[in-house]
N, C-alpha and C positions, 0 to 999 in steps of 0.2 A: 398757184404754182403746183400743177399735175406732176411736175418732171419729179420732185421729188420723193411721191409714193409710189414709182415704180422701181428707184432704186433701193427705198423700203422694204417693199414687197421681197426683189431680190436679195436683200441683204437677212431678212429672217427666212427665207429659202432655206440660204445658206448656212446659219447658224440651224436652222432645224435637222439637214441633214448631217452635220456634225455632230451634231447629238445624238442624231439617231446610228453613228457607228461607233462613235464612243461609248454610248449604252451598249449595245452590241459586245462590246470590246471590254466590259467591265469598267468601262467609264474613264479609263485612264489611257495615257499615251501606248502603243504595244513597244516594244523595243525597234525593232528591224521586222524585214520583212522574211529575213531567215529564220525568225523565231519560229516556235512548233505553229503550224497554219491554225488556225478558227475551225476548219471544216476539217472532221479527219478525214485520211483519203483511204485511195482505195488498197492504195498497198500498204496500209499499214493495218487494214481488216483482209486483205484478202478481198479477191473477186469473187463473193456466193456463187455456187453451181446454179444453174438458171433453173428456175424454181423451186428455190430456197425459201420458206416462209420466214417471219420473222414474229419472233414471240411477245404476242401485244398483252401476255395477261398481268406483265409486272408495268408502269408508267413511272420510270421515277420523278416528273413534275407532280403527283398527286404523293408516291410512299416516303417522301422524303417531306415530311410533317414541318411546319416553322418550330414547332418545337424541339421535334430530332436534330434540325439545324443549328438551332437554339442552344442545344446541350453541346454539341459539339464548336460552338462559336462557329461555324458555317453560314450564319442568316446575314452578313452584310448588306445584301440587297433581296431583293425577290427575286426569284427566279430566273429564266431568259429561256422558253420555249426555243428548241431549236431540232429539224426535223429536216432531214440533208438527205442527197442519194448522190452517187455514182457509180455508172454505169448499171450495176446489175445490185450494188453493194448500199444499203440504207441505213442508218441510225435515225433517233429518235428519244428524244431525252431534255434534259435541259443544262443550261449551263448556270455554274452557280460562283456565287464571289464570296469569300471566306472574311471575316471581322480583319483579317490581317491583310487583306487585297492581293494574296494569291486566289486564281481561278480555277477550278474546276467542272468536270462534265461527268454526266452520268446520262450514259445511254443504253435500249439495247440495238442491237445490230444483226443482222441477218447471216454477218458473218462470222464465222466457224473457226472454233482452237486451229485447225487441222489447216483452213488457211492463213492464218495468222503464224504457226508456226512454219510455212512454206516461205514468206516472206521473211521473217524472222528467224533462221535456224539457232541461233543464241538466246533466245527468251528466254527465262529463268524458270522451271518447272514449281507451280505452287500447288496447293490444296488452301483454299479460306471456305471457314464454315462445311467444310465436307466435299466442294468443289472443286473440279481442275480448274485450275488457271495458268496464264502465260505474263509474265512482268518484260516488257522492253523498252528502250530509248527508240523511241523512229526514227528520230535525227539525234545521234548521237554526238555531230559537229554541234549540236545547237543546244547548251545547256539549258537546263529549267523547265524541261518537260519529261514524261514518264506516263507509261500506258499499263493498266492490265486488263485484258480481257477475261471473262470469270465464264466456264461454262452453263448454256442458255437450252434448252430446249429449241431447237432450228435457229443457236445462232450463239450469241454469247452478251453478257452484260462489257461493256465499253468505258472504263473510267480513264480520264486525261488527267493528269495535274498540270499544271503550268504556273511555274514560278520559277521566273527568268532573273528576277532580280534577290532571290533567298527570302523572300518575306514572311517564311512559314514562323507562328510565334515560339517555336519550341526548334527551332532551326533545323527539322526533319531534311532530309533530301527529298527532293519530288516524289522517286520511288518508294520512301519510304513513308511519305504522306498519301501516296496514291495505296499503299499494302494498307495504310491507317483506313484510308475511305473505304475500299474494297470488306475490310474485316467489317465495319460498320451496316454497310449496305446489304453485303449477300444473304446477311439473315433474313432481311425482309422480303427475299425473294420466294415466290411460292412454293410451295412442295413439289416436285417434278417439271416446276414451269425451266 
């Protein structure tokens, strides 16, 4: 009886590729599909001026140590390599799942304060670690996400929080779990990178 391992075959098809967006997705259900998108876009970096490089000398899948994770209760999973473009506009970074199953990202991007504040005329003006930064909601209909972009050398560092359903363990807001990761991070950013 053949008939029954081809409907086999398709049925762990199908559970594989489930799994393979659920990993993707931090492993758990996302809410809706208005929640903050997986890929950030391009309006919410701004369109790079056409040939804009992007600054490859910080990787946060390599500076973000299991340890530095570790200390911050950041290490629920390992990593999730993720490396996106549109249009003109790139990130590169990875996504990360916190011990309490809020997500975050740490990327850099090719795109620029100057457009990020064009899209954003409300951004919040910061300094972390000696740095300009811009703090925004993209979708601000959609709660449980929060962005800052931290100034890069040809671009800027990219951090997302997303926690749609409050799960931060010290019950931060997004933005202020993302100012949390941001203060964290930009130290290990190079000297002039």
């Amino acid at each position: 009886m053949r008939r029954g391992a081809g409907s086999r075959s398709a049925g762990v098809a199908a559970v594989a590729l489930v799994v393979t967006v659920l990993g993707g997705c931090g492993g758990e259900p996302r809410p809706s599909a208005t929640s903050i998108t997986a890929r950030p876009s391009s309006a919410a970096l701004g369109a790079p001026t056409s040939g804009s490089g992007q600054s490859t000398s910080f990787d946060p899948c390599t500076a973000l140590t299991p340890s530095f994770l570790a200390s911050h209760q950041w290490d629920a999973r390992p990593p999730a390599t993720r490396q996106e473009s549109t249009g003109d506009a790139r990130w590169k970074g990875c996504l990360f799942v916190a011990q309490s199953a809020y997500t975050f990202r740490v990327q850099t991007t090719n795109g620029t304060l100057a457009r990020v504040r064009e899209k954003f005329a409300t951004a919040t003006d910061l300094t972390i670690a000696g740095r300009r930064a811009l703090r925004y909601e993209a979708r601000p209909d959609v709660p449980g996400g929060c962005t800052i972009n931290v100034d890069m050398k040809n671009g800027s560092l990219y951090i997302l929080v997303d926690d749609p359903r409050g799960l931060h363990p010290r019950k931060l807001s997004p933005c202020a779990a993302a100012t949390e990761i941001a203060e964290a991070v930009v130290p290990l950013l190079p000297p002039g990178g």
